[in-house]
C-alpha positions as CSV (number, residue, x, y, z in Angstrom):
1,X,74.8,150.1,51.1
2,X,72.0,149.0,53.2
3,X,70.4,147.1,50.6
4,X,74.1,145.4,49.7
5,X,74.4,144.3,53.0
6,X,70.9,142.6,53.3
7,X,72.1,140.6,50.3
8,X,75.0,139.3,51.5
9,X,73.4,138.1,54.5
10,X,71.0,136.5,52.3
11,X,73.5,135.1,50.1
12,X,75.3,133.8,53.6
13,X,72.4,131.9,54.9
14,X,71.1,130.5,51.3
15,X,75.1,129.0,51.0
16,X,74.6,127.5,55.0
17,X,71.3,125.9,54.3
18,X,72.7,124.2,51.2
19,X,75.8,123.0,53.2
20,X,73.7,121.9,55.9
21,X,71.6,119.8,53.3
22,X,74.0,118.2,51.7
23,X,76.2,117.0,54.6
24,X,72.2,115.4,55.7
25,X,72.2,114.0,52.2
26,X,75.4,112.2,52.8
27,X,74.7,110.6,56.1
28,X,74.4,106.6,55.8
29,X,74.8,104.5,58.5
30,X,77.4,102.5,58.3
31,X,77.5,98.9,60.2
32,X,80.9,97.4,60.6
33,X,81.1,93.7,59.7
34,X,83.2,92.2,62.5
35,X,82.6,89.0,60.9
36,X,81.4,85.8,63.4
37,X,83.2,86.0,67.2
38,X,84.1,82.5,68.6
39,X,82.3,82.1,71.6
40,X,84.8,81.4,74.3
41,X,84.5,80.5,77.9
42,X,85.0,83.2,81.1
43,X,86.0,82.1,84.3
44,X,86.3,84.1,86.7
45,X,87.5,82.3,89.7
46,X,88.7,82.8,93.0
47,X,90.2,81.9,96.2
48,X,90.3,83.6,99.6
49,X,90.6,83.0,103.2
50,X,87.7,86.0,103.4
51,X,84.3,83.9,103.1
52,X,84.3,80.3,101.1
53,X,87.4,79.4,99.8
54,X,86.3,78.9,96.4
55,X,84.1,80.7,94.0
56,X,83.8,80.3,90.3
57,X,81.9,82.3,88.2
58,X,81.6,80.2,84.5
59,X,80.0,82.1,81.0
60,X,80.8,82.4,77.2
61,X,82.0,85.8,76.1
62,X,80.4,88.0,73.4
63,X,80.1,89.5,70.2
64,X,80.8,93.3,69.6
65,X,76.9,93.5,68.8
66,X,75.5,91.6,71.0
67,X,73.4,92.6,74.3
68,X,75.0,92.2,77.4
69,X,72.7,89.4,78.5
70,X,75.7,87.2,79.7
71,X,75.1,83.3,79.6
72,X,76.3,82.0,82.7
73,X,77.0,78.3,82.1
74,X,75.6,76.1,85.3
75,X,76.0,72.6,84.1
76,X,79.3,72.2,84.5
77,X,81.6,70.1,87.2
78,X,83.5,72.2,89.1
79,X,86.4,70.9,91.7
80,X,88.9,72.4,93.6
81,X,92.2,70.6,95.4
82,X,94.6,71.7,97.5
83,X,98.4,70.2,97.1
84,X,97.8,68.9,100.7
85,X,95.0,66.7,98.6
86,X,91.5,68.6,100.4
87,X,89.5,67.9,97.4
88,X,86.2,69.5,97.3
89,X,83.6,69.5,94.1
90,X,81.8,73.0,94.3
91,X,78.0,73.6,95.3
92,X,76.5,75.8,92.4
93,X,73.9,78.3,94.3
94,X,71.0,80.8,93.2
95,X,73.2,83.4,92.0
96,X,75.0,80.6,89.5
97,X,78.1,80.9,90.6
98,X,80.0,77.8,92.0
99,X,81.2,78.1,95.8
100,X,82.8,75.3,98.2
101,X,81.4,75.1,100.8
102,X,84.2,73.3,103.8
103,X,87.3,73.4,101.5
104,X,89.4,76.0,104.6
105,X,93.0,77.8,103.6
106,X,96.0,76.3,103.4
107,X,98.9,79.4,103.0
108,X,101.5,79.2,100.6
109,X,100.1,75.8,98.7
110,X,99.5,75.6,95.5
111,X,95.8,75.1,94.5
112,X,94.0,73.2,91.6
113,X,91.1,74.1,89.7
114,X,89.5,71.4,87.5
115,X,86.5,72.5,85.3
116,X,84.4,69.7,83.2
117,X,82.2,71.6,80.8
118,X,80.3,70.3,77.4
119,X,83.0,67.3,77.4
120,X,86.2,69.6,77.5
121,X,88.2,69.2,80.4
122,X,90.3,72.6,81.9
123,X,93.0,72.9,84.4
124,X,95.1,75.6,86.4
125,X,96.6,76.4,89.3
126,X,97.4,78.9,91.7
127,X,99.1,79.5,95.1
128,X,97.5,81.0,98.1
129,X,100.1,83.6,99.6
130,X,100.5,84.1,102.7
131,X,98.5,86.6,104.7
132,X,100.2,90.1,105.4
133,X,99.1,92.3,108.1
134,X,98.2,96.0,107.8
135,X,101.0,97.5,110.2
136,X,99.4,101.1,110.3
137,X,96.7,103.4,109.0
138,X,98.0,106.8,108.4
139,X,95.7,109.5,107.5
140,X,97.5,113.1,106.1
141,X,96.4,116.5,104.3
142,X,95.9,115.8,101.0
143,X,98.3,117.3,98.7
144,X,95.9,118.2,96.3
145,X,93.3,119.7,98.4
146,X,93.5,123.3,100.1
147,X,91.0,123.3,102.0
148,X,92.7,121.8,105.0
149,X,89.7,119.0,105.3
150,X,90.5,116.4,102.9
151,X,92.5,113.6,103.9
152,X,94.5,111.3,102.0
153,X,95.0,107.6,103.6
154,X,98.4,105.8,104.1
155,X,98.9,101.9,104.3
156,X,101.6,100.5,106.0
157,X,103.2,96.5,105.9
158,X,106.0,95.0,106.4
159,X,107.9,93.5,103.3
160,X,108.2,89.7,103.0
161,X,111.8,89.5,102.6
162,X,112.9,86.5,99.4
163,X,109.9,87.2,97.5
164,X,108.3,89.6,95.1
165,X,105.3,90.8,96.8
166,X,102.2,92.3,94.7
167,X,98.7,93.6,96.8
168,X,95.4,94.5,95.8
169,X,94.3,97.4,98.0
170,X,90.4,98.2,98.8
171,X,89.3,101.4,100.6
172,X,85.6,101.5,101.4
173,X,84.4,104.5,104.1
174,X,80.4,103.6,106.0
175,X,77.8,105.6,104.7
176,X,79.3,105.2,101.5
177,X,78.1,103.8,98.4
178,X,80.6,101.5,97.2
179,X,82.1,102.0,93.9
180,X,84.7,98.9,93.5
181,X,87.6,100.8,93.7
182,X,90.9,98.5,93.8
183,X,94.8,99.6,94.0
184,X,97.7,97.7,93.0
185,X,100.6,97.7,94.5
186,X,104.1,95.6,94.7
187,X,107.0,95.5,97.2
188,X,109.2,97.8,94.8
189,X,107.7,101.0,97.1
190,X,109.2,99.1,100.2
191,X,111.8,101.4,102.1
192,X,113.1,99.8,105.0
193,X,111.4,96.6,105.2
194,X,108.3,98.5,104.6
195,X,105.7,99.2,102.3
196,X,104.2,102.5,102.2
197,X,100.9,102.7,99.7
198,X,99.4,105.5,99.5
199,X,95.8,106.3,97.9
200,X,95.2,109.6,96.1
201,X,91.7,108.6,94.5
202,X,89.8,108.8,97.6
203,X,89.4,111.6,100.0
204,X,88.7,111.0,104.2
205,X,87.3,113.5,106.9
206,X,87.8,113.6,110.6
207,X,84.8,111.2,111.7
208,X,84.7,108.5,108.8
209,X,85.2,105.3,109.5
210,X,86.9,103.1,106.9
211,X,87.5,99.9,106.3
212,X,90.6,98.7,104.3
213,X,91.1,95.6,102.8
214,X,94.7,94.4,101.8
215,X,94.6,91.1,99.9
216,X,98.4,89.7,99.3
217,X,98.3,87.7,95.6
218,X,99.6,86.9,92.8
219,X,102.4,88.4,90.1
220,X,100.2,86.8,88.0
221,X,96.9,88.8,89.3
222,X,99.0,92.3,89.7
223,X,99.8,91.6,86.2
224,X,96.2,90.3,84.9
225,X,94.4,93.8,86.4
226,X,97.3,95.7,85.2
227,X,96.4,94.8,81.2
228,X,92.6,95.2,82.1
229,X,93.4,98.7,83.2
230,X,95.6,99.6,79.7
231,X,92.8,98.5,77.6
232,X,90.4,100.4,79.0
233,X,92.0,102.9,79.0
234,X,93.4,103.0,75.6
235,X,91.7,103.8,72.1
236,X,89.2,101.8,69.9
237,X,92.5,101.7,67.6
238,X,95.0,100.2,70.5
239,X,97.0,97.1,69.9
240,X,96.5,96.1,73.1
241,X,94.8,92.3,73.4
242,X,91.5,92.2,74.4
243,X,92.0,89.6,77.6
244,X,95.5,90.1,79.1
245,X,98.0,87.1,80.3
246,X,96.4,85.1,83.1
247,X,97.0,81.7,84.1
248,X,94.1,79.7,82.3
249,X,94.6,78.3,78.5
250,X,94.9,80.3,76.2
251,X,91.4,79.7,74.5
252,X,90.1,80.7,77.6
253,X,89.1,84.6,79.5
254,X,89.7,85.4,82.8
255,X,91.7,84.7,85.6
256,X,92.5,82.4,89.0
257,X,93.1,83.9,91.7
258,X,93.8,83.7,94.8
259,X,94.1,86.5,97.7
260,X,95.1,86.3,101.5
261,X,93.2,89.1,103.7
262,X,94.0,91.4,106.5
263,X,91.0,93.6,107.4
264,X,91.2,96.3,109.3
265,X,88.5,99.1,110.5
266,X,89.9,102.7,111.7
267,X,88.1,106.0,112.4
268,X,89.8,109.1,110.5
269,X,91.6,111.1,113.8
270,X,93.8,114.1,113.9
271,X,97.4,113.6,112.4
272,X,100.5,114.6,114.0
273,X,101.9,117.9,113.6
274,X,104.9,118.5,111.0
């Protein structure tokens, strides 16, 4: 019996070592041909009442193989008007992106961006919104936390009443490294006249002191991030198209747009009792 059993076990790992060798046999690396990518500009461009006005960051895009060694394009002529007719050609700088440099806000206009590159000629516009104020910074228990110390953060505004509304939110505590975190989020959570957003991604103690952007923009922005956020989150397999609607042509990536700030600084207190 003893002897039976030291064969099997034999047998066993003689059958393993030859599965194991063949499956080695039949690895090949396989290289998908993607066939040539046409190279295709980026911009990425933007206007703000928070710093310059303007800034324009130009490249070509790449192919699936390629390094990420981006070409920024720095040649090009670059001008920005407002509909009031401020008409400013932007100052490219070390870090090759394009900035104005006395171009200042004009709420609710509509904004031009002209870009001369390689003899082509692109246009778009935009509109600046208007700014909207940050009404309130709640901070409450989280409800996914039990430890009692974790804070979750509220935002309060008031809803522009007429329009659609959309707002790209930024959370950022001191001491912090900051990680880029953005929130979307449009007037449909208004209750009252206001809009409530709150932020479940990032957790507060008593003593922080956070800074909160809210930047009123777009539909078309809301919209732009929105596809950028299915794609990456979908498979390799997704249908989803690789550079969601924007406002440029449509042999063109990226997006113009524009954002009016309110900035506001609070340090996390004690919340009312319930």
């Amino acid at each position: 019996m003893k002897h039976l059993k030291m064969r099997l076990k034999k047998t066993y790992s003689l059958a393993l070592l030859l599965l194991i060798i063949a499956f080695t046999a039949c690895e090949e690396e396989v290289v998908l041909d993607l066939g040539d990518i046409q190279e295709k500009m980026v911009v990425e461009a933007e206007l703000s009442d928070y710093g310059p006005l303007a800034k324009v960051s130009l490249s070509y895009s790449q192919g699936f193989y390629d390094s990420l060694a981006f070409t920024k394009i720095t040649d090009a002529s670059v001008v920005v008007e407002s509909e009031a007719g401020d008409y400013e050609e932007l100052t490219l700088f070390d870090d090759d992106n394009f900035y104005s440099l006395w171009l200042r806000p004009r709420f609710g206009e509509k904004y031009t961006l002209r870009i001369e590159n390689n003899g082509e000629v692109l246009t778009t516009e935009t509109v600046l919104p208007e700014p909207v104020e940050i009404k309130k910074v709640q901070f409450i228990p989280s409800p996914f936390e039990f430890n009692g110390d974790s804070l979750n953060v509220i935002i309060y505004a008031d809803d522009i009443e007429g329009e659609d509304n959309f707002f790209r939110l930024n959370i950022h505590k001191i001491g912090q490294q900051w990680v880029g975190l953005h929130y979307f989020v449009s007037d449909e959570t208004a209750v009252n006249g206001e809009i409530q957003m709150p932020v479940y991604f990032e957790n507060f103690y008593y003593g922080d002191t956070v800074i909160v952007e809210l930047m009123h923009t777009t539909r078309q922005v809301a919209d732009y991030y929105s596809g950028l956020s299915n794609n990456i989150g979908t498979s390799f397999n997704s249908i989803a198209p690789g550079n969601p609607v924007n406002n440029l042509p449509n042999d063109v990536l990226g997006i113009f747009a524009a954002y009016a700030y309110d900035i506001d600084t609070v340090i996390v207190q004690g919340f009312p009792a319930f």
